[in-house]
FIZAPA-52896 format. One record per residue (C-alpha): residue number from 1; residue in three letters; x negated, y negated, z negated. Coordinates in Angstrom, 3 decimals. Layout:
+-----+------+----------+----------+----------+
! pos ! code !        x !        y !        z !
+-----+------+----------+----------+----------+
! NUM !  ALA !        X !        Y !        Z !
...
+-----+------+----------+----------+----------+
***
This chain:
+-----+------+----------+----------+----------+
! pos ! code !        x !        y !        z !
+-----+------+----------+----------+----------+
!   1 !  UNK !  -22.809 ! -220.417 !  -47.735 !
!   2 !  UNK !  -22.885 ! -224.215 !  -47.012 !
!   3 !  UNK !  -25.407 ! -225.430 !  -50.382 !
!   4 !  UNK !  -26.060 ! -228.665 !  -50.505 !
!   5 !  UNK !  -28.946 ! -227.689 !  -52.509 !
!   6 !  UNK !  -31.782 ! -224.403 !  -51.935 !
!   7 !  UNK !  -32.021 ! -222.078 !  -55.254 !
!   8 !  UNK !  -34.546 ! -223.525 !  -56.905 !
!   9 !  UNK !  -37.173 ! -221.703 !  -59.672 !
!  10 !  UNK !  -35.868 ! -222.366 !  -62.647 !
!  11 !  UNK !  -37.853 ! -220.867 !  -64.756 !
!  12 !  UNK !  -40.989 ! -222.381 !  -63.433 !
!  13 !  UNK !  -38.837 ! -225.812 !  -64.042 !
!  14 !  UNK !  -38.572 ! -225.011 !  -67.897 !
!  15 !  UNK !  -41.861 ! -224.098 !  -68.051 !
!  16 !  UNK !  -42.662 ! -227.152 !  -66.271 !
!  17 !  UNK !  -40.291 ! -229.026 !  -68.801 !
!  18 !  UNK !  -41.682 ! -227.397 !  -71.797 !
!  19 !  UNK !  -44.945 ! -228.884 !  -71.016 !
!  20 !  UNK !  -43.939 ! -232.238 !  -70.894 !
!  21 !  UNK !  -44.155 ! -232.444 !  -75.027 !
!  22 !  UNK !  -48.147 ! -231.730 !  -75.087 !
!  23 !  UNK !  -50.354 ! -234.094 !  -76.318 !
!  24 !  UNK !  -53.121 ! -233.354 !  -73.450 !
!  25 !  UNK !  -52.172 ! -236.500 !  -70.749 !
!  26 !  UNK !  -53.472 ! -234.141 !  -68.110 !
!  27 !  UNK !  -51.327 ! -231.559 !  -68.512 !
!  28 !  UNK !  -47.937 ! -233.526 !  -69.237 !
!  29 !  UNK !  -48.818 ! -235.591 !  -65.900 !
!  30 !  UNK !  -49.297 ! -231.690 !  -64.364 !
!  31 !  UNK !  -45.871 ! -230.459 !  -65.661 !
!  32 !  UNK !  -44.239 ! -232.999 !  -64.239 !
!  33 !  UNK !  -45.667 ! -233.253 !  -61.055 !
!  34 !  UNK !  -44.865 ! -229.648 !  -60.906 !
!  35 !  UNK !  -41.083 ! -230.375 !  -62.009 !
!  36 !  UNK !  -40.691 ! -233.030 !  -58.789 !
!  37 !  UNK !  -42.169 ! -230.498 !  -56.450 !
!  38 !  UNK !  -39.618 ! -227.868 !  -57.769 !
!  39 !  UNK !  -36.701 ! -230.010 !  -57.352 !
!  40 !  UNK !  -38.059 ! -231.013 !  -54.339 !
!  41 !  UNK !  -38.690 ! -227.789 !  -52.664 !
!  42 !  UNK !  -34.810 ! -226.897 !  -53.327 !
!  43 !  UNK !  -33.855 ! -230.685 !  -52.018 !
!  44 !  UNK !  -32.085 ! -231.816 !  -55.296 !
!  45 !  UNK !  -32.973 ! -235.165 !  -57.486 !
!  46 !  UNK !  -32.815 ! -235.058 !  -61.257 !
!  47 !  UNK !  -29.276 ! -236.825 !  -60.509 !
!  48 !  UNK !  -27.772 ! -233.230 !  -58.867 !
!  49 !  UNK !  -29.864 ! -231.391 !  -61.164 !
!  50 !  UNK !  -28.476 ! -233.174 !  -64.810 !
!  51 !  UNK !  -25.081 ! -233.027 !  -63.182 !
!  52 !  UNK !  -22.981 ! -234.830 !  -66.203 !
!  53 !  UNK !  -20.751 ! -232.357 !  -68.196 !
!  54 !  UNK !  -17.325 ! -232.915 !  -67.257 !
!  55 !  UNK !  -15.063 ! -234.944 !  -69.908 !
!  56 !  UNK !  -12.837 ! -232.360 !  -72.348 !
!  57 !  UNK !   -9.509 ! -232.775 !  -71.199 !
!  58 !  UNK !   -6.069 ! -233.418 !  -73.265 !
!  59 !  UNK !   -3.497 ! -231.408 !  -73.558 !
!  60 !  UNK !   -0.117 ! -232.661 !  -73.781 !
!  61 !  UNK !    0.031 ! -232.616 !  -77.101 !
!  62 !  UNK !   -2.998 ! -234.723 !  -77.311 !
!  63 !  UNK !   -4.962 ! -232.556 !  -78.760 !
!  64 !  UNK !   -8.334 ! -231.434 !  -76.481 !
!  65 !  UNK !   -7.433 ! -228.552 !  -74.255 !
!  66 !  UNK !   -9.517 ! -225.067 !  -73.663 !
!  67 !  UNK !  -12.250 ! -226.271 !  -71.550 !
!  68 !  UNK !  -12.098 ! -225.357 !  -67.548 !
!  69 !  UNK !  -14.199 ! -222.197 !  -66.225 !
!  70 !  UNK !  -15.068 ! -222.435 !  -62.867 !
!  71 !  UNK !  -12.595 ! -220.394 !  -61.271 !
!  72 !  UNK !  -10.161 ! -222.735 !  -62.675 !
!  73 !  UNK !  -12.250 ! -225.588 !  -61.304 !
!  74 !  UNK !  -12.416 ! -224.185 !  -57.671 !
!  75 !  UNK !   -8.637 ! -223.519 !  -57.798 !
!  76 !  UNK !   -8.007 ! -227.306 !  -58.400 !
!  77 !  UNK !  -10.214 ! -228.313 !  -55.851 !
!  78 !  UNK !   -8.305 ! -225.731 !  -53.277 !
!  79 !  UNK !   -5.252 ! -227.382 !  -54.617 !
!  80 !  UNK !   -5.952 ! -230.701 !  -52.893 !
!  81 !  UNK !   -4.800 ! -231.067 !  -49.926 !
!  82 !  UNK !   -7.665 ! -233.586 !  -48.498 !
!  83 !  UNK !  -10.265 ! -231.212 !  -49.318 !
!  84 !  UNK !  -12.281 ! -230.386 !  -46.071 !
!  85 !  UNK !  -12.343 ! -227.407 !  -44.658 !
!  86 !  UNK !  -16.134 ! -226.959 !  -45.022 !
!  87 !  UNK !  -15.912 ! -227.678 !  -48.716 !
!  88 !  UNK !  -12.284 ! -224.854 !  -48.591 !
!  89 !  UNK !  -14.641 ! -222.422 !  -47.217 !
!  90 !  UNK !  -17.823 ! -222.761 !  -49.348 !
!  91 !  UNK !  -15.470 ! -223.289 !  -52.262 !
!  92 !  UNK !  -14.086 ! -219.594 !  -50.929 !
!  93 !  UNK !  -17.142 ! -217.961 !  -50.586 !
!  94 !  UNK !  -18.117 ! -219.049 !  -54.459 !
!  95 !  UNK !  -14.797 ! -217.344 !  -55.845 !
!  96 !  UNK !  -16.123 ! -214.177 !  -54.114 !
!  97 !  UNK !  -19.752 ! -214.792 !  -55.585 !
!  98 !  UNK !  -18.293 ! -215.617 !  -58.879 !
!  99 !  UNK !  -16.258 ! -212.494 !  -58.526 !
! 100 !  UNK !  -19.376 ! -210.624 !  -57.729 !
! 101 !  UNK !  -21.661 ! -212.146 !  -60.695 !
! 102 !  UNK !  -23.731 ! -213.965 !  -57.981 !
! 103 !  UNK !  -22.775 ! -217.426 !  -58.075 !
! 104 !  UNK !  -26.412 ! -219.489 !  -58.221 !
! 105 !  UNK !  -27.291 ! -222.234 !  -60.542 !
! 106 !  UNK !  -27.541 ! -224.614 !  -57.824 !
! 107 !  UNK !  -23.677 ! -223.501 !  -56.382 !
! 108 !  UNK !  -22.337 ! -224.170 !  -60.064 !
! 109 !  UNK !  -24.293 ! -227.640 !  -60.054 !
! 110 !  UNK !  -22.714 ! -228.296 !  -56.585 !
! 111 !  UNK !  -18.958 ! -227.134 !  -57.648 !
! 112 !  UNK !  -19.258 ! -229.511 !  -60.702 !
! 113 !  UNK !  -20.381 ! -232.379 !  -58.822 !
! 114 !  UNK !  -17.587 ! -232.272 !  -56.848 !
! 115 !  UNK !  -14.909 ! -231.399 !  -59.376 !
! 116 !  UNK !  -16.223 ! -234.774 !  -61.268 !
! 117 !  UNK !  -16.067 ! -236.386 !  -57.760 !
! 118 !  UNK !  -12.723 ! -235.307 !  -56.495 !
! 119 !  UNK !  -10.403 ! -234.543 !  -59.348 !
! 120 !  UNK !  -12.303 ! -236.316 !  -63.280 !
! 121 !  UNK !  -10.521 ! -239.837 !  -63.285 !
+-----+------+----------+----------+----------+
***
């Protein structure tokens, strides 16, 4: 699969993360030197990694509709008829994962990203 991003450990991360609160200087400077070399390691930045949650949307009644799963968000991005066909085939290969119970972390970071890039006003 085209990832823009490796898997990256994400339990070490939280780990890392949970570290960041202790009042040793050492060891918060440790954690999060350890939390850049993660990200790193699986070429993301904080930015991919904290990808903002997509807006609720409205229904038509104006009242907030059920929120999108990802299969719904994949089959709006298929829907687009700009959509490259690198992006159609990784965006292919996730359904299958999805339908398998593999999609990664990373993949569902990746698919949001680019729902909030291509189709969130």
């Amino acid at each position: 699969m085209n990832q823009i991003a490796l898997a990256y450990d994400r339990t070490r991360l939280l780990d890392a993360l949970a570290r960041l609160g202790s009042a040793d200087e050492e060891t918060v400077l440790g954690a999060a030197q350890a939390a850049t070399a993660i990200l790193a390691a699986a070429r993301l930045d904080w930015d991919a990694l904290l990808a903002p949650a997509l807006p609720p949307l409205e229904a038509e009644d104006g009242m907030p509709a059920a929120p999108l799963d990802d299969a719904a968000r994949i089959a709006a991005l298929l829907a687009l008829p700009e959509l490259s066909a690198d992006s159609r085939e990784t965006l292919g290969e996730m359904a299958r994962d999805m339908e398998n119970g593999t999609v990664s972390d990373a993949d569902r970071t990746w698919l949001h990203a680019l729902y909030g890039r291509l189709i969130t006003p």
